[in-house]
N, C-alpha and C positions, 0 to 999 in steps of 0.2 A: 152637308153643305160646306164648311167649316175642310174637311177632309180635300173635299171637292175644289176650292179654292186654293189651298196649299199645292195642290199639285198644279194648276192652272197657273199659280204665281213660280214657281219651280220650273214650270216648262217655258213659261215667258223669262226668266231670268238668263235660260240657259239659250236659248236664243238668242240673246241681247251680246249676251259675253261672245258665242259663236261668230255674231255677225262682227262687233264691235275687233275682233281679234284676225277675220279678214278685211277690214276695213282700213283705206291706207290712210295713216294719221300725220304722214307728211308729202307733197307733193315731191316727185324729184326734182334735185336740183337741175338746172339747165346746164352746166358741166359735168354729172352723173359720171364716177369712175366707172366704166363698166364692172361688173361684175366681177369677172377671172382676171381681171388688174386687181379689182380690189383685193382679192384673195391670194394674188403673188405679193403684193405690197404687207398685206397682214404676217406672210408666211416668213417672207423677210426680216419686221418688225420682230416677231418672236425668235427668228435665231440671233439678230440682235441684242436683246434683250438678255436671252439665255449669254451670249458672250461676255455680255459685260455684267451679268451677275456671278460669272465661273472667274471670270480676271477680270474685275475693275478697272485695269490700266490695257487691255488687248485693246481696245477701236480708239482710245487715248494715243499709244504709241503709235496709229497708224493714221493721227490723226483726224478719226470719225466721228461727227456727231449723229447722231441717228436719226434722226427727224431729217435734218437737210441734207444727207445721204440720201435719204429715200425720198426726197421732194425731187431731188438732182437725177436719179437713177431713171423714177418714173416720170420725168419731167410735169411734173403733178407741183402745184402749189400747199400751204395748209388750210386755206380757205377750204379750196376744191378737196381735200382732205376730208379736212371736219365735216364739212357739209354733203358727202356721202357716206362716212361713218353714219352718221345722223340719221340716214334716208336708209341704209340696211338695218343701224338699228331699229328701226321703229317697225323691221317687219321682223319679227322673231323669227318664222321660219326660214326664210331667206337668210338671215346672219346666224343663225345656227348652222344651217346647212352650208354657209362662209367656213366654218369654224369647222367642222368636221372633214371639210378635203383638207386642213389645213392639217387637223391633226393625222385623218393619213400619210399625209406628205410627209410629216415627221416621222412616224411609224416606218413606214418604207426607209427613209433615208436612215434613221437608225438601226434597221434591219441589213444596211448596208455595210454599213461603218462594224456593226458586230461584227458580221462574217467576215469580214476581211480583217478582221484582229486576230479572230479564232484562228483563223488560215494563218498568220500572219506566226500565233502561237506557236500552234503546231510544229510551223517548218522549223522553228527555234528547237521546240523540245525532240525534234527527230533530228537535229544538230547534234544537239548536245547528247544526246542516247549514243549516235554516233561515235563523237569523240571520246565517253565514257568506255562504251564498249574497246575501243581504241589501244586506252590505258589499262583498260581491266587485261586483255591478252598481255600485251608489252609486260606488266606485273607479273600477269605469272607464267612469263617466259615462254607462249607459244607463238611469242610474233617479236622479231626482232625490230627494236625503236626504228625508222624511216631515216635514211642517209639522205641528208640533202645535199644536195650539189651545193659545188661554192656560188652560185648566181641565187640560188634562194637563203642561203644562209646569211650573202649580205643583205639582200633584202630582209630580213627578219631584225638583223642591228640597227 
């Protein structure tokens, strides 16, 4: 009996929570930022954020504060802000699922920024292989040093 009840209250509990956790625990606001604003507005805040945590003076010298930036950009108030903050968070799936195109976005665009360093490397280091291999003949004499004309040798002064 005893047995019987425990799982009777276990299966009612777990219902409760189930329902409780799709159940909307705030109505939306009647300005509601749509969704994929809200989530370019977030994606923004966070490269903001990261700037001014790598140079404290980068959105300073260019005059930026970050909040009225992004009220100005999205023509969006703090009210209308806060009060849809508010309304995704209160559904966790829906602001998780905010937060996770958001960290793609980042993943991507830093998947970006690598490769074009790596590539960026590279041509350096096949530069400089270049000009080493260059000096390595000229040394040991199977390549005579390059005569520049007088038009590149003033350019060089």
């Amino acid at each position: 009996m005893i047995g019987s009840f425990k799982r009777t209250s276990c299966f009612f509990i777990l219902i409760m929570v189930i329902v409780s956790c799709a159940e909307k625990v705030i109505e939306p606001p009647e300005n509601l930022i749509p969704k994929e604003k809200m989530t370019n507005i977030l994606y923004d805040l966070a490269i903001l954020n990261a700037a001014e945590s790598t140079d404290p003076n980068a959105l300073k010298n260019h005059h930026i504060e970050t909040m009225p930036y992004l009220f100005e950009k999205y023509t969006i108030d703090s009210v209308q802000f806060s009060q849809s903050d508010l309304y995704y968070a209160s559904l966790p799936l829906e602001y998780e699922g905010i937060y996770e195109a958001i960290e793609a976005r980042l993943e991507k665009e830093k998947k970006v920024f690598d490769d074009a360093r790596k590539e960026k490397t590279e041509k350096a280091r096949k530069r400089a292989d270049k000009v080493r291999d260059s000096l390595k003949k000229v040394a040991s004499g199977k390549t005579k040093p390059p005569v520049l004309s007088k038009k590149e040798s003033n350019s060089q002064e």
